[in-house]
C-alpha positions as CSV (number, residue, x, y, z in Angstrom):
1,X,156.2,92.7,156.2
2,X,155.0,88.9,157.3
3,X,151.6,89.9,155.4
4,X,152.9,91.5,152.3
5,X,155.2,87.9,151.8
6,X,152.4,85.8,152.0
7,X,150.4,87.7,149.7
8,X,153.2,87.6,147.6
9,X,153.6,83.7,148.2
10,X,150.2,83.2,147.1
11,X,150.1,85.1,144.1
12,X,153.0,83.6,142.9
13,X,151.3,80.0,143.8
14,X,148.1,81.3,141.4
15,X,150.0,81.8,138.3
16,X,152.3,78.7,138.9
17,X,151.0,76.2,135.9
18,X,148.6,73.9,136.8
19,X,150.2,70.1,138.1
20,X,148.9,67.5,135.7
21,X,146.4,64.9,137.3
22,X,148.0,61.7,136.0
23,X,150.9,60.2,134.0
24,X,149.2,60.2,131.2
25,X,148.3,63.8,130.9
26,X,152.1,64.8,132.3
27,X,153.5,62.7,129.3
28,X,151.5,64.9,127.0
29,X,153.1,67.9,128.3
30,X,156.7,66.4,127.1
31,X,159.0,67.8,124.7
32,X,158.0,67.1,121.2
33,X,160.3,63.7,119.4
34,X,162.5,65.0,116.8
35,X,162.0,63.1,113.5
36,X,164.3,60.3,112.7
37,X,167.3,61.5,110.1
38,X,166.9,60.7,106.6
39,X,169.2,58.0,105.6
40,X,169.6,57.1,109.1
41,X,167.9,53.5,110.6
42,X,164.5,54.3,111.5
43,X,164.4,57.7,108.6
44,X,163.1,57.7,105.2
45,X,165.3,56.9,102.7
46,X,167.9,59.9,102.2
47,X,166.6,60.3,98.8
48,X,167.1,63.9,97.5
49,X,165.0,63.4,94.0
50,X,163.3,66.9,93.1
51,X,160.1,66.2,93.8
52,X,157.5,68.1,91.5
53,X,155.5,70.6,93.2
54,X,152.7,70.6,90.5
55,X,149.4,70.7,91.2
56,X,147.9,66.7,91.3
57,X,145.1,65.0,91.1
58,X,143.4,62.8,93.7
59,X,143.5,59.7,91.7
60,X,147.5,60.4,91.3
61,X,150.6,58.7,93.9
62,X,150.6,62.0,94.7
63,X,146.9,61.9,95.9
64,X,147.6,59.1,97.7
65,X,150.4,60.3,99.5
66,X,148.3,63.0,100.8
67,X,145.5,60.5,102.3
68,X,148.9,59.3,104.2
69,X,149.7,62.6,105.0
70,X,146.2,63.5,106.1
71,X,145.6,60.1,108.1
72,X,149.1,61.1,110.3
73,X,148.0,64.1,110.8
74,X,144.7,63.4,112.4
75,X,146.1,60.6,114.3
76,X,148.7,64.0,116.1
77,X,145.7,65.1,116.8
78,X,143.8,62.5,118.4
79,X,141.1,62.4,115.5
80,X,140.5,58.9,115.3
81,X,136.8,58.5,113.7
82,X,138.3,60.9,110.9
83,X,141.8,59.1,110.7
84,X,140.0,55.4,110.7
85,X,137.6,56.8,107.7
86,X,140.9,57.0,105.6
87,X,140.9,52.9,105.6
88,X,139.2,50.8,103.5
89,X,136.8,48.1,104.3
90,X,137.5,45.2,107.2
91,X,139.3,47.2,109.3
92,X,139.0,47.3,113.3
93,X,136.1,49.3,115.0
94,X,136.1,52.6,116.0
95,X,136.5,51.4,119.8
96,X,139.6,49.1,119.1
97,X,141.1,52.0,116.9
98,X,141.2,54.7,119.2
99,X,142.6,52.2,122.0
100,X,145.3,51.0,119.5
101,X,146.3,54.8,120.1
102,X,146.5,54.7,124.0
103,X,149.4,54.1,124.4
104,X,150.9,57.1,122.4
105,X,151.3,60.5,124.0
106,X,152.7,61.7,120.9
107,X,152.3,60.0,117.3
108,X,153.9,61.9,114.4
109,X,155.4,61.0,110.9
110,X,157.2,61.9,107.9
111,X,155.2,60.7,104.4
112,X,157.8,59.4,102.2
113,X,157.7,60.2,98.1
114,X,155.1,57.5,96.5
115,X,156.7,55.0,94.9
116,X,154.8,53.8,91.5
117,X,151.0,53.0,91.0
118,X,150.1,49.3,90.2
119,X,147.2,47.7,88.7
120,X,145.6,44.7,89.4
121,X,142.5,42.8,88.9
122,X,140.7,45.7,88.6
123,X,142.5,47.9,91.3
124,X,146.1,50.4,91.5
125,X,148.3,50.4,94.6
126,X,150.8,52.3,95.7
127,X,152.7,52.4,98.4
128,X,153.9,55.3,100.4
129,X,157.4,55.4,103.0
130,X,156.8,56.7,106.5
131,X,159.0,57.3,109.3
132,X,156.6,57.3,112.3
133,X,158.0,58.7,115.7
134,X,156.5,60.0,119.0
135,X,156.5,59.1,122.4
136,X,154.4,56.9,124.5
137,X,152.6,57.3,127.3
138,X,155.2,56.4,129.6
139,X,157.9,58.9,128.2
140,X,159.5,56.5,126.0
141,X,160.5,57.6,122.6
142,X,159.9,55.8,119.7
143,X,160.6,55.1,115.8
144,X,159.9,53.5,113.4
145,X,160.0,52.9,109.4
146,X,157.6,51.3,106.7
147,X,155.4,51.7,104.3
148,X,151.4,52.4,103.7
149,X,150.0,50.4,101.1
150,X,147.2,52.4,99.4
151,X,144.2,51.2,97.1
152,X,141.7,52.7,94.9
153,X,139.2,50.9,92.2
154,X,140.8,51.8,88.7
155,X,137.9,53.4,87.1
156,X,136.0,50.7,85.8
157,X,132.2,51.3,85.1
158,X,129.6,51.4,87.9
159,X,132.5,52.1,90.8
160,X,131.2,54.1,93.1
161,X,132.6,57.7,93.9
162,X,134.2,56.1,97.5
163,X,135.6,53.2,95.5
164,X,137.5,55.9,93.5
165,X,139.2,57.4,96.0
166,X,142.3,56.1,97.6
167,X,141.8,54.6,101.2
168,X,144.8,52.7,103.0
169,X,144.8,48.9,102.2
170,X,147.7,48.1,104.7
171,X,150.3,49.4,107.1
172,X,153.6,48.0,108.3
173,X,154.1,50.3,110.8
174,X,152.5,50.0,114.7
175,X,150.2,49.7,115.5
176,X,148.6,47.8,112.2
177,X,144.8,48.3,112.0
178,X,143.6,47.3,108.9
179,X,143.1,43.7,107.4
180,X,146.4,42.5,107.4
């Protein structure tokens, strides 16, 4: 009986989940941060506006809420290189990016509806609500609410194909990373 109890004790030890290693990696392992509320604080604005589900063009505010909605994205998933391509010139390096990100176990958002596109001197910009929310490294929860501020060259002759594109100008939200 002693025999079969240990056997059982150990089997039960092998499929027990592996202990994490360090605080970092046991903060991963955390329940995800429900988004903030709309209309609430640190929530997008509770605007219920039918938005159009249309197909859109990259050069549209619609476009350039999807570079904000990709950029989150990639920053969930710890893509950094891919997410700091999204900004335009003068930002941070690559090095100082991903360790602006460190501190996050979790780093999520909610892309806001674009607000209108703006010319000047040659450019448009629009900016885009976020609600950013996650938890940091040392189990803290966070929020937070503001607004990406996207650019793109406004189709005057010999712009290049990248200068076309929207990239992210400006963030108010935290950690900022682009020429501010």
């Amino acid at each position: 009986m002693t025999v079969r109890f240990a056997a059982a004790v150990l089997a039960l030890a092998a499929c027990a989940p592996e202990q994490p290693s360090n605080m970092a990696e046991a903060n991963h392992a955390l329940v995800e941060v429900e988004p903030p509320l709309p209309g609430t604080n640190q929530g997008l604005p509770d605007d219920r506006t039918p938005i159009s589900e249309a197909a859109f063009t990259p050069d549209s505010a619609q476009g350039a809420a999807d570079v904000v909605q990709t950029y989150f994205a990639l920053l969930g998933e710890r893509r950094y290189a891919e997410a700091q391509a999204l900004w335009g010139a003068g930002g941070v390096g690559a090095e100082d990016f991903a360790d602006a990100f460190s501190a996050y176990a979790q780093y999520r958002a909610e892309v806001g509806a674009p607000g209108e596109i703006e010319g000047a001197a040659g450019s448009l910009y629009v900016e885009i609500p976020v609600a950013i929310y996650g938890r940091r490294t040392n189990g803290q929860e966070f929020r937070q609410r503001g607004a990406i501020t996207l650019r793109r060259v406004n189709n005057v002759p010999g712009a290049t194909e990248a200068q076309l594109r929207w990239h992210i100008e400006r963030s108010s939200v935290e950690p900022p990373l682009g020429p501010q």
